[in-house]
N, C-alpha and C positions, 0 to 999 in steps of 0.2 A: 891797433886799437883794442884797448882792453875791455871786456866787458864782462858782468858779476853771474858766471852763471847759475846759481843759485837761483839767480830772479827768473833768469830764462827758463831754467825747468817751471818755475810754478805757474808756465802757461801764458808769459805775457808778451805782448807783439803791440811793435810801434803804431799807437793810433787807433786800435784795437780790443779792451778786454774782454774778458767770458770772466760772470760769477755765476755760482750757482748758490741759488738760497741765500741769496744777499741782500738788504736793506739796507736802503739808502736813510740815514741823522741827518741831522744839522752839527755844522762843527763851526771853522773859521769864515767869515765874507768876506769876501772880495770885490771892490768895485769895477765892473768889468773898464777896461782900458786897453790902448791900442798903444804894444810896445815894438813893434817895427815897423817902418814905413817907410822903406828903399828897395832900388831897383826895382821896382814894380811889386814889390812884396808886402804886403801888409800883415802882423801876425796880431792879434786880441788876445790879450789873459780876460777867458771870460769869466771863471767864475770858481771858487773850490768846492768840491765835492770829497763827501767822508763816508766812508763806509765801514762795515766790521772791523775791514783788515785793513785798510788803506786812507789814506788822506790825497786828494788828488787832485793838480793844478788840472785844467781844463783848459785848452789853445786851439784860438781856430785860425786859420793861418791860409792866406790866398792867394796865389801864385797870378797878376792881370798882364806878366807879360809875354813872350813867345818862347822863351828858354827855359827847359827844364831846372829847377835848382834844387839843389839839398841845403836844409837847413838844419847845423848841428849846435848843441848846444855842450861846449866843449867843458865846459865842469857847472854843477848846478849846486848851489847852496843855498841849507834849510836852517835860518837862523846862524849863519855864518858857518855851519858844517857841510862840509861836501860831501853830499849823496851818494853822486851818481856823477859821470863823466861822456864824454863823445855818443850821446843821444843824436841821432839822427831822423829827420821829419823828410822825405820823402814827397817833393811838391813838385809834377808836372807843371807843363804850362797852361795855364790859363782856366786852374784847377784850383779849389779849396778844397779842403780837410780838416776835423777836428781831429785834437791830439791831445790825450790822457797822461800826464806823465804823475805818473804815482810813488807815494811814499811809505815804504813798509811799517806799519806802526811799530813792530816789533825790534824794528832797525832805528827808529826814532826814539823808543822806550831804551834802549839800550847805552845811549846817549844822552838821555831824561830831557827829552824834547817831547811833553805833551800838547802844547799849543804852538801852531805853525804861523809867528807871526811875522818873519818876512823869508821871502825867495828870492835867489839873485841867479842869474844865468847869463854866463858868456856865449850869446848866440854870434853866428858867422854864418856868411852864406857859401857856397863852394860849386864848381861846375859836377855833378856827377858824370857827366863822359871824361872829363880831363880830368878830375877831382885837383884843379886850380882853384885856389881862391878866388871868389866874385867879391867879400871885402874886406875887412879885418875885423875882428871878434870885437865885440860890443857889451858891455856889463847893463844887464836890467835889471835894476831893483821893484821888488815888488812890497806890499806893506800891507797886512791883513786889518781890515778897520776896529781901531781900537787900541790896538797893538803896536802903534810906533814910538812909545817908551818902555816898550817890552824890554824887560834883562834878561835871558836865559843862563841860566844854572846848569851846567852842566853834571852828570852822572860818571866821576870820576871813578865808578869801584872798578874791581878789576886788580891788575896784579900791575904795578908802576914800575915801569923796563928802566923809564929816565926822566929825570927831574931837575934840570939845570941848564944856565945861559937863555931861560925864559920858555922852553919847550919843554913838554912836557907827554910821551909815549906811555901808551897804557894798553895791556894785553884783556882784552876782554873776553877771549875764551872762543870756543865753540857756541856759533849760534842755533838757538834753537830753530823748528820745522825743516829745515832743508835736509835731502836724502843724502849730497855729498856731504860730507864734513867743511862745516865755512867757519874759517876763523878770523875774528874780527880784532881789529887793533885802531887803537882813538887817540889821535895826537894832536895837539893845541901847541898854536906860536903864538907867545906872546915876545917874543924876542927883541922886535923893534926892526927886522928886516925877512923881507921872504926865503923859504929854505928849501932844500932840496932834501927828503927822506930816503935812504936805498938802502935794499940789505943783499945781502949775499951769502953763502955756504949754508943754507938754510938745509938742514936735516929733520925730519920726520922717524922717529920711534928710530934715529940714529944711521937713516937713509937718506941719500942725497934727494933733493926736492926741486922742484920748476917753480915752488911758488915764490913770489917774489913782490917786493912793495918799491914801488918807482916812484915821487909823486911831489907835486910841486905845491906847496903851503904859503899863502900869501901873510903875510904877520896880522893879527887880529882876528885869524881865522883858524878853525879846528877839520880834522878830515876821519871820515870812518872807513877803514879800509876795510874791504872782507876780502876774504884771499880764500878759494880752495882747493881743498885736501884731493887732488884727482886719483892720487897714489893709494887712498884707501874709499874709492868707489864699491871694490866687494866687500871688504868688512870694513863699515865706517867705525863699527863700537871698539875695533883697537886698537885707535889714534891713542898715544897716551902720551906722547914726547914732544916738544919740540927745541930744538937750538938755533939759531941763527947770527948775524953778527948785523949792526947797524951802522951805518953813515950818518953824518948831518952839515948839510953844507948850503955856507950862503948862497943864495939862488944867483946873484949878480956879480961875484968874483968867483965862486966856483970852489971858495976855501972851505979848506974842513973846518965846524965850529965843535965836533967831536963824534969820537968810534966808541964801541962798547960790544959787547959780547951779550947776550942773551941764553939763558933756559929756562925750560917749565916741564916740569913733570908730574905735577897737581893733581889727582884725577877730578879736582871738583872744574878746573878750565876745561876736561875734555867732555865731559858730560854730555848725552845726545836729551839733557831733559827737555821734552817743550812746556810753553808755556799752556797755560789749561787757556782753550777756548771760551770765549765770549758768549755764551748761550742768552743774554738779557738776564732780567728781572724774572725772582722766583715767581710763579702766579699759580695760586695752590685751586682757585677752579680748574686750570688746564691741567694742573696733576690728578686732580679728581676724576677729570673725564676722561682719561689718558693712562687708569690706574692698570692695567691689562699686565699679565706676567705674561712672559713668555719660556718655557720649557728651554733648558740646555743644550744641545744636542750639535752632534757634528754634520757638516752641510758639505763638506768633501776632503775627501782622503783619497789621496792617490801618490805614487810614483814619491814618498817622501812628504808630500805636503799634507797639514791637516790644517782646517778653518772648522771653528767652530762660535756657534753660534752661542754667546754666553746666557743673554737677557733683555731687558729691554725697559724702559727708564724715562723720566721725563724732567727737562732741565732746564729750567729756563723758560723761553717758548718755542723749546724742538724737544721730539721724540729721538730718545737715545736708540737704534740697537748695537747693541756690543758685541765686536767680535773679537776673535783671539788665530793668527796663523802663524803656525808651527814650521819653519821650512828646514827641515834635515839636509836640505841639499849642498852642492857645495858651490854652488853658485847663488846672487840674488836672484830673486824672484820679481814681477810684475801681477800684480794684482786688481781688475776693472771690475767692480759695482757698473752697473751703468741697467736702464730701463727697469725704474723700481714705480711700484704700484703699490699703494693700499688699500685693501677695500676694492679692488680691482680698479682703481683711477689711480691715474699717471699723479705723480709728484714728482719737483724740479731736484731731484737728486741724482750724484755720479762723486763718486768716491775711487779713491784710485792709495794704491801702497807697495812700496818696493822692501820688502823685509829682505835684509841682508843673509847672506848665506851663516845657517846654524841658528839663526834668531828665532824668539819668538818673540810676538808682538803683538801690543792690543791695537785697534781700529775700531775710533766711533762712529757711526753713519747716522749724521742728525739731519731728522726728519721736519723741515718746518711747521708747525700747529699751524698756522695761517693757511697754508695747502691743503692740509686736512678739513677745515672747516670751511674754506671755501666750495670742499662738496658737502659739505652738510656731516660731512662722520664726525661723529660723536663719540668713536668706542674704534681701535683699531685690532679686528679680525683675524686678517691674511694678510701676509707681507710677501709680495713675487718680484723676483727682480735677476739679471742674466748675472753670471761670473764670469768671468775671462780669467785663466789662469796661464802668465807664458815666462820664459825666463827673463832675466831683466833685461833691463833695450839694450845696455852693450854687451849683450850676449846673444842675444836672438836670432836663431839660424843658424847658427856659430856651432852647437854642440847635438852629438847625434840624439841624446837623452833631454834635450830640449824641451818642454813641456807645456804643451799647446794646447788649451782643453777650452770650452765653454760650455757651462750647461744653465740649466734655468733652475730657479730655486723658488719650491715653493715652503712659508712657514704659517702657522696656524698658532695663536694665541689661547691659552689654556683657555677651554670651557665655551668658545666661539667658533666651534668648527663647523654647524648649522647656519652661520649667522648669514644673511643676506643685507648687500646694503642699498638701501632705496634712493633714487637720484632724480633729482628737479633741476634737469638744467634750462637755465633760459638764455636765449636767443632765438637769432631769425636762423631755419631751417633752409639750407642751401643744397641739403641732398637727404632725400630719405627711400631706401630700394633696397634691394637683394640683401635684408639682416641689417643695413647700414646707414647711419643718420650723422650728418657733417650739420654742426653750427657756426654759426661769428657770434661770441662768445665773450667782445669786447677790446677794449683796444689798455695792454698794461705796463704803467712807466718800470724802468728797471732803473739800474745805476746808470745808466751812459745811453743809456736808449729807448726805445718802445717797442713793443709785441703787439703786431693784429693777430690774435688768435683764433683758432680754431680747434672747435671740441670735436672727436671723431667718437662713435658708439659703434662697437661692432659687436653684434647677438648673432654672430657664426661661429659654426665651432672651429673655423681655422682663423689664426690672426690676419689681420689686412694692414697694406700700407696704401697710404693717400699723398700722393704726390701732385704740388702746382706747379704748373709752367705758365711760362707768357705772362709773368703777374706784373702788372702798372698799381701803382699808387698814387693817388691822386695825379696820374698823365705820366709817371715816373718809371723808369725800367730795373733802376737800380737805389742803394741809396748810398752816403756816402765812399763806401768801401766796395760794394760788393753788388753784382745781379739779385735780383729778390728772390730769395726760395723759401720754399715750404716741405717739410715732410713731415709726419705722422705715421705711428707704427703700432697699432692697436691689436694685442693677443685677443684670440676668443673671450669672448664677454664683458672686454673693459670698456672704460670710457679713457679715452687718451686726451693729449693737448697738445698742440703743434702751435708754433708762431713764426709770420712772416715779422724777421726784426727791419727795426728804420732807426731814423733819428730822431732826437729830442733838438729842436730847433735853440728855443728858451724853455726857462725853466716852465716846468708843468707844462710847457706846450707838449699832448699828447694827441689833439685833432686829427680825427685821419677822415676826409669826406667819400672818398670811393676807391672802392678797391675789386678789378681784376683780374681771372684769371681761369686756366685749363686744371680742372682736376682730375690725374688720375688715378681709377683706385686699381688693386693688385692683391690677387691671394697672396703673401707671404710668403707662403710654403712653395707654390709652385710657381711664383712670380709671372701665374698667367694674367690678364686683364680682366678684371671685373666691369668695369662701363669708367667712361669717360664724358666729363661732362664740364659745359661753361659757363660758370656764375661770376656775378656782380652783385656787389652790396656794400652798402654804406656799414659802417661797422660800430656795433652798439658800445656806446660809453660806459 
């Protein structure tokens, strides 16, 4: 079973996602509908969901009988191009789940698919202990309202391997965001019969290569292959070659309908350019109120690495700041942003970058204006947030000179080093003692879910953490996926935010009538116990 790991790095897990800083548009609708209903399985397309970076079908899927089953979705297509292939949904018995299966816009743009107006998927069910078939794969068509005399146009550029007997192979290069090197190839039958695509003696910058295109094309249909480069994981920036040779054969006699040779050695296919992010609509009040410089200056040097901090920006409606790291090393690097604060309040930020050995490279860290105004700053000050600096994952621990650091960083904004920022939060007061005041803060929809928050203030000079156990929601222990938790991690003097996540039932259903639970709180530093205590509370809308 093949699967695209490109996608798998950027975080994504069956049934599951994490965004950070993400807002949920309007894009395509769907009218919710119920596309499986055997063996005791019911599965619903409920509904599409769009976001920055994704387009995403929504399935909730019910397992009413005794036996565990898997349900896979053996090739999914998006306007008659295949995605994505052998998706697996994971359904105990006598268990539902929803499941996110999402669509990279930049993988859809790349094949000039901006509107998603129909989805098809060959679902099957399977025993997971025997992995036998429970039935034979099933084609669902789906149909976006509006959109059922959609034509889609296909984004033919790219460099054209082959164009004859009604198929049609196109190299579309190196795709942008990913850390490996993914290179994508887009191929359309129109042939009049299904085909089988295969290549072989595939070379890399004139080295034998494991990647390989296998893949069955039903006639009337297009497939976007991404294949990656594993062979230049530490320097992806010196892919510059490739050769390989192609097959084409009809899928139901097995004959060849033709072979062909391939090369490319372009530098504009191997290109690591990505695509400039999405920041919205210019809004020249938020560049006004947002107008702060910030000082150049290096934030660490050590052992070969240097990061430095260039400036600081407003785009959109996120605050830019820009950095720049330098890695001499001869290995990749790993690089965590993670617990960043302005103004000494928490914002939903975690940036993460793997600069290649010898690279230097910029990294944006966009800061939402919506989180900043939600505490009322107006002006941002001080920016504190931790580093993690280690060598890249497939090297970690691996080398004696390994490089394993974290420190905390703090930055001050020209001319606001006095500044102090004043904070009106409201909510019901669930803990106020020793320096430290816990709120319910509200209940806030996300992409795929909801947040009962909770504001933690700590006016001591060492950081605290606040941790919940034993938490029910409305009678509940857990919510779809997972036991309920909470944690909160608030350095000296900030205001932090934690959230117990749940589900979004229907849409804007965000309700939550009682919730709870054991708080513990905890110096940080010495991870002794501060007090412990048991609150209930209905949680402010």
């Amino acid at each position: 079973m093949k699967k695209h790991t490109g996608w798998l790095l950027a975080g994504l897990m069956a049934g599951m996602i994490v965004f950070y800083g993400i807002s949920v548009s309007a894009g395509e609708v769907l009218k919710e509908q119920v596309i499986w209903d055997a063996e005791d399985v019911v599965i619903t397309a409920d509904k599409m969901i769009e976001t920055e970076g994704y387009k995403v079908l929504k399935l909730h899927a019910e397992n009413n009988g005794t036996q565990d089953v898997s349900v896979m979705a053996e090739k999914v297509w998006v306007n008659s191009v295949a995605m994505e292939d052998d998706i697996i949904i994971e359904l105990p018995a006598g268990e539902s789940l929803d499941y996110y299966m999402e669509f990279d816009k930049v993988l859809l743009h790349a094949v000039g698919i901006d509107t998603v107006a129909s989805i098809e998927l060959s679902l099957m069910l399977f025993d997971p202990a025997t992995y036998d078939d429970i039935c034979a794969p099933e084609l669902i068509s789906l149909t976006t309202e509006g959109n059922e005399d959609y034509q889609q146009s296909y984004d033919e550029s790219g460099d054209v391997i082959y164009d004859a007997n009604g198929v049609k192979i196109i190299f579309k290069g190196r795709m942008p965001k990913y850390v490996i090197p993914v290179l994508a190839f887009f191929t359309e039958n129109h042939s009049g019969a299904d085909i089988y695509l295969d290549t072989d003696e595939v070379l890399l910058n004139g080295a034998e290569s494991d990647l390989w295109i296998y893949d069955h094309i039903p006639d009337g249909r297009a497939s976007l292959h991404l294949e990656d480069a594993w062979d230049f994981w530490e320097k992806p920036e010196t892919l510059d070659s490739i050769e390989m040779n192609f097959s084409i054969r009809d899928y139901e006699t097995a004959e060849f309908i033709d072979t062909l040779a391939y090369q490319n050695a372009d530098p504009a296919f191997f290109s690591a350019n990505q695509e400039e992010a999405d920041y919205g609509e210019e809004d020249a009040e938020l560049a006004a109120l947002f107008d702060q410089t910030l000082t150049e200056q290096v934030i660490f040097d050590k052992e070969g690495v240097v990061i430095t901090v260039k400036d600081i920006s407003v785009k959109g409606r996120y605050v830019l700041l820009n950095l720049q790291t330098e890695n001499k090393l001869e290995y990749p690097l790993f690089v965590d942003i993670q617990r960043f604060f302005v103004n000494k309040a928490s914002v939903d930020v975690r940036e993460q970058m793997e600069p290649a050995a010898g690279e230097t490279c910029a990294q944006t860290i966009a800061i939402p204006a919506d989180s900043l105004l939600e505490w009322g700053i107006d002006r941002i000050a001080s920016l504190d947030f931790d580093l993690f600096v280690a060598a890249g994952s497939n090297f970690a621990g691996n080398r004696k000179d390994t490089i394993f650091e974290s420190e905390s960083i703090h930055l001050t904004t020209d001319g606001n080093e006095d500044y102090e920022q004043a904070f009106d939060v409201q909510g019901e007061v669930l803990y106020d003692s020793n320096g430290i005041r816990i709120l319910s803060i509200g209940v806030k929809e996300g992409a795929f879910d909801k947040s009962i928050r909770l504001c933690v203030e700590n006016q001591n000079d060492f950081p605290v953490y606040v941790g919940g156990h034993n938490i029910t929601v409305d009678g509940k222990t857990k919510n779809e996926f997972l036991t309920y938790m909470f944690g909160c991690y608030a350095p000296s003097g900030t205001h932090a935010i934690g959230g117990i996540t749940d589900d979004i039932g229907t849409d804007g259903d965000i309700a939550v009538d009682s919730v709870e639970m054991t708080l513990e709180i905890q110096n940080y530093e010495t991870m002794g116990e501060i007090d412990t205590v048991q609150v209930a509370f209905d949680p402010v809308e």
